[in-house]
C-alpha positions in Angstrom: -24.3 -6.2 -10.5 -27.8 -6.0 -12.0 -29.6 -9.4 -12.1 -33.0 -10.5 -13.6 -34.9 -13.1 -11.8 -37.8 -15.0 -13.4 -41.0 -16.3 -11.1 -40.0 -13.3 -8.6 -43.0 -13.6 -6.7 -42.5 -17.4 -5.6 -40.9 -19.0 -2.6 -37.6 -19.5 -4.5 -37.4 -16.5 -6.8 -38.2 -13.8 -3.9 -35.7 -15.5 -1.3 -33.0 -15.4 -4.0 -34.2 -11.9 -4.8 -33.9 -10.9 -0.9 -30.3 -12.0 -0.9 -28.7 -10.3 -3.9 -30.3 -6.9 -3.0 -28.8 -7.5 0.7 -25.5 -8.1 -0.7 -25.6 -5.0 -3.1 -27.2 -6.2 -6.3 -29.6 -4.4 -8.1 -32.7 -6.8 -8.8 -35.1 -7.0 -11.9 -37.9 -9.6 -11.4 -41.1 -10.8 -13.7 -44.0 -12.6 -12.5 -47.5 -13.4 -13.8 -48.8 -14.2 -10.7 -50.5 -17.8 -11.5 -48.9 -19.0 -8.2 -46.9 -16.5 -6.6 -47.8 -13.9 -4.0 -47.2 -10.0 -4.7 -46.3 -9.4 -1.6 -43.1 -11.9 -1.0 -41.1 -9.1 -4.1 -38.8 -7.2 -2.0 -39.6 -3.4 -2.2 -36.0 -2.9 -3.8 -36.1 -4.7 -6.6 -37.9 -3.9 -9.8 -40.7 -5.9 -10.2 -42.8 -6.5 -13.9 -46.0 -7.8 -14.1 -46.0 -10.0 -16.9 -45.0 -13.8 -18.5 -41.8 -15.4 -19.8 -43.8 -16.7 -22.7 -43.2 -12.6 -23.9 -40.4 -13.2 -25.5 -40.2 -9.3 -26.7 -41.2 -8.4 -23.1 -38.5 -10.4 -21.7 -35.9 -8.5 -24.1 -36.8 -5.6 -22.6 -36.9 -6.2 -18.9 -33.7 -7.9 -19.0 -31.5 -4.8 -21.0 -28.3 -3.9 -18.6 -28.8 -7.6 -16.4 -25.2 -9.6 -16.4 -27.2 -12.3 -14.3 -30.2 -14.2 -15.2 -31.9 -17.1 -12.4 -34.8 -18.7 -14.1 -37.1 -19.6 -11.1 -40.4 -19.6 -13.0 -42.3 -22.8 -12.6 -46.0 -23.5 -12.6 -46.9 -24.2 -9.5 -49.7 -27.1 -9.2 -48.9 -30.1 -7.8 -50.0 -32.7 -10.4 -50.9 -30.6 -13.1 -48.6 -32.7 -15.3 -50.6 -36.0 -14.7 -53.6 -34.5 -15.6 -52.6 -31.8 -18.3 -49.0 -32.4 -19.4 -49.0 -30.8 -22.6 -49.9 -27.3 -21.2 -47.2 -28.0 -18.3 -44.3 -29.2 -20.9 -44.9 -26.0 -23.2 -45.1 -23.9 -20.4 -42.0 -24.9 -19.0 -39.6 -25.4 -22.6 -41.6 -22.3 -24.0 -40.7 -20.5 -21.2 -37.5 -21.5 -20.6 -36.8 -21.0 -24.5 -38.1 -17.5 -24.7 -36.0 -16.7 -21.1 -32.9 -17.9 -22.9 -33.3 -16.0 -26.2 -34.0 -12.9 -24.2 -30.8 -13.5 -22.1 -28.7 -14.6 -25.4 -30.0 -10.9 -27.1 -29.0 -9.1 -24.6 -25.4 -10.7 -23.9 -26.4 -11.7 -20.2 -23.3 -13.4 -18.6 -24.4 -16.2 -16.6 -27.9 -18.2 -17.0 -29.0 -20.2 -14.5 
């Protein structure tokens, strides 16, 4: 099964992608990197550079995937205290554009 996992690069997002590959999946991931660490994407899966917020991006890298696990996050502790408006449009912006790519491209399960 081919699965697309957003916010590959974080704790959550690379332990999840370390787990499907081991158990046969093929693995597409996308990270921009705010927060994550390049090195925690498993060599076998596909890994894009880039943000959800690209909705036309996201499109893209998700054609073929029957799976999609939206991990993405921003990851400061507090940022929403002292900036919530950039936090809340990064989250339903991203979350949005995540599930309009995974609607276009018939993707089975969203998580």
């Amino acid at each position: 099964m081919k699965v697309f996992i957003t916010g590959i690069s974080g704790l959550l997002g690379s332990t999840m992608a370390r787990y499907l590959i081991n158990n046969g999946n093929e693995v597409v991931g996308i990270d921009n990197m705010i927060g994550g660490v390049e090195g925690n994407v498993p060599e076998m899966a596909t890994y894009i550079r880039g943000d959800i917020l690209d909705t036309e991006l996201m499109k893209e890298s998700m054609k073929g995937c029957e799976v999609v696990f939206h991990t993405a996050s921003l990851p400061y502790e507090g940022l929403s205290v002292f900036s919530p408006t950039i936090t809340a449009t990064r989250i339903v912006s991203g979350t949005l554009s995540t599930a309009v790519a995974a609607i276009d491209n018939k993707v089975r399960l969203f998580v």
